[in-house]
N, C-alpha and C positions, 0 to 999 in steps of 0.2 A: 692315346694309347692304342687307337684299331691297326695304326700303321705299324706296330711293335708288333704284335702280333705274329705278322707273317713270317717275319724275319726271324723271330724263334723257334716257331715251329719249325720251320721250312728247313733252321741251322741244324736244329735239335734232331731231326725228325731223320735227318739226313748222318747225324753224327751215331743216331742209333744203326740206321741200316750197314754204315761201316763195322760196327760193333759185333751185328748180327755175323758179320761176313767172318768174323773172328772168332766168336763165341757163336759156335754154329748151335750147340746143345741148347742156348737158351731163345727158345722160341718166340717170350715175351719181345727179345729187341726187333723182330722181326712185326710183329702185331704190333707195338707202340710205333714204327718206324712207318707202317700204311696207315695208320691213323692220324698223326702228326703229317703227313703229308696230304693227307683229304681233309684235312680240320686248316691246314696251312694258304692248301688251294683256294677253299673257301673263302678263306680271309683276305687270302691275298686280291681274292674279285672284290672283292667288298673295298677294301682299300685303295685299289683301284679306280673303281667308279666313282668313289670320294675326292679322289684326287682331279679327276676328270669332269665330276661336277662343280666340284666347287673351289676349286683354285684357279685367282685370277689371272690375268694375262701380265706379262712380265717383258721388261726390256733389256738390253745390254746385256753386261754379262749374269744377271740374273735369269734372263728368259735365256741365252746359253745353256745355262745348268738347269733349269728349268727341261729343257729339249731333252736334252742327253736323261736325265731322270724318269721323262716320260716316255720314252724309249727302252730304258732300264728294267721299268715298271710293266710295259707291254710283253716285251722278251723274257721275262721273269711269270706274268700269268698266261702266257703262252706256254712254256715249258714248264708251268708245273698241272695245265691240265690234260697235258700230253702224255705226261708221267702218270699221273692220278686216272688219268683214263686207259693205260695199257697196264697197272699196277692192277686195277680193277677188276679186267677182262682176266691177267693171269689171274686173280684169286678168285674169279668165277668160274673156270676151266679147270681149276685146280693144278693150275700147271706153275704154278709159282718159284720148283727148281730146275726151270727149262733155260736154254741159253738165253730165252728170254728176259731172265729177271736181270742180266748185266747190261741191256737197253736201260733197262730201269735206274740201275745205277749211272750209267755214264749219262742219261738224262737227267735223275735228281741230282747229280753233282754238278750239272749247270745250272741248275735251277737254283742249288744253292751261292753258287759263285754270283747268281746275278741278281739274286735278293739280297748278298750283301753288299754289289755295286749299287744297286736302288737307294737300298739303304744311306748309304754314302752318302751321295750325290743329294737324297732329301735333305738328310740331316748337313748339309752344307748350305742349301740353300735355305731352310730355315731359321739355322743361327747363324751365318754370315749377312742375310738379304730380308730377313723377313722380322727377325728376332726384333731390331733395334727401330721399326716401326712402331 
C-alpha cells in the first residue's frame, strides 16, 4: 500500500489544483491541493527509499523495466520536491498569486505525468516479473 500512496495524492492533489484554477472562489481546492502535494512528496520519498533498499537486482527484460521505473521514480521525487519546495516559499511570502504559482503548475503537472509513468512501469513489473514467483 505505501507505493499507492503517492500516486494518489500526487494524481489527486494535482486534479485539485486544476480545479482551484477553475473555481477560483473556493479556496479549499487550493489548501487541499498544497497539502496533498507535501503529504505526496513525503510519501513519495519514502517509497522511494523502499524501492531502493530493498528491491532485488533483476535481469533481462525485468531489470529493463526494472531501470526505466527507477528512473521514473527518481524524476518523479525530483519534481515533486521542487514543487513542494517553491509551493512552500510562495505560501511563505505570501505570494501565492504571483506568476509564480504557473511554475508550480507546469511543475506539478510533470510530476503528475511521471508518477503515473512510475506507476506503470512498477505495476508491470510486479505482475508480469515478480507476481508469478
Amino acid at each position: 500500500m505505501l507505493v499507492h500512496f503517492p500516486i494518489a495524492l500526487v494524481v489527486f492533489g494535482f486534479i485539485a489544483l486544476c480545479a482551484s484554477l477553475v473555481f477560483k472562489k473556493e479556496t479549499s481546492l487550493s489548501i487541499s491541493s498544497f497539502y496533498l502535494l507535501i503529504v505526496g512528496t513525503l510519501s513519495a520519498i519514502v517509497a522511494w527509499l523502499t524501492g531502493v533498499l530493498f528491491t532485488a537486482d533483476m535481469a533481462g527484460a525485468a531489470g529493463q523495466i526494472k531501470e526505466i521505473h527507477e528512473l521514473a521514480a527518481f524524476t518523479t521525487v525530483g519534481l515533486l520536491v521542487i514543487t513542494s519546495l517553491l509551493s512552500v516559499f510562495l505560501k511563505i511570502k505570501n505570494k501565492e498569486n504571483s506568476n509564480l504559482k504557473w511554475a508550480v503548475f507546469v511543475l506539478y503537472s510533470f510530476a503528475a505525468l511521471s508518477v503515473s509513468v512510475t506507476g506503470f512501469y512498477g505495476g508491470n513489473l510486479v505482475y508480469n516479473y515478480m507476481m508469478p514467483l
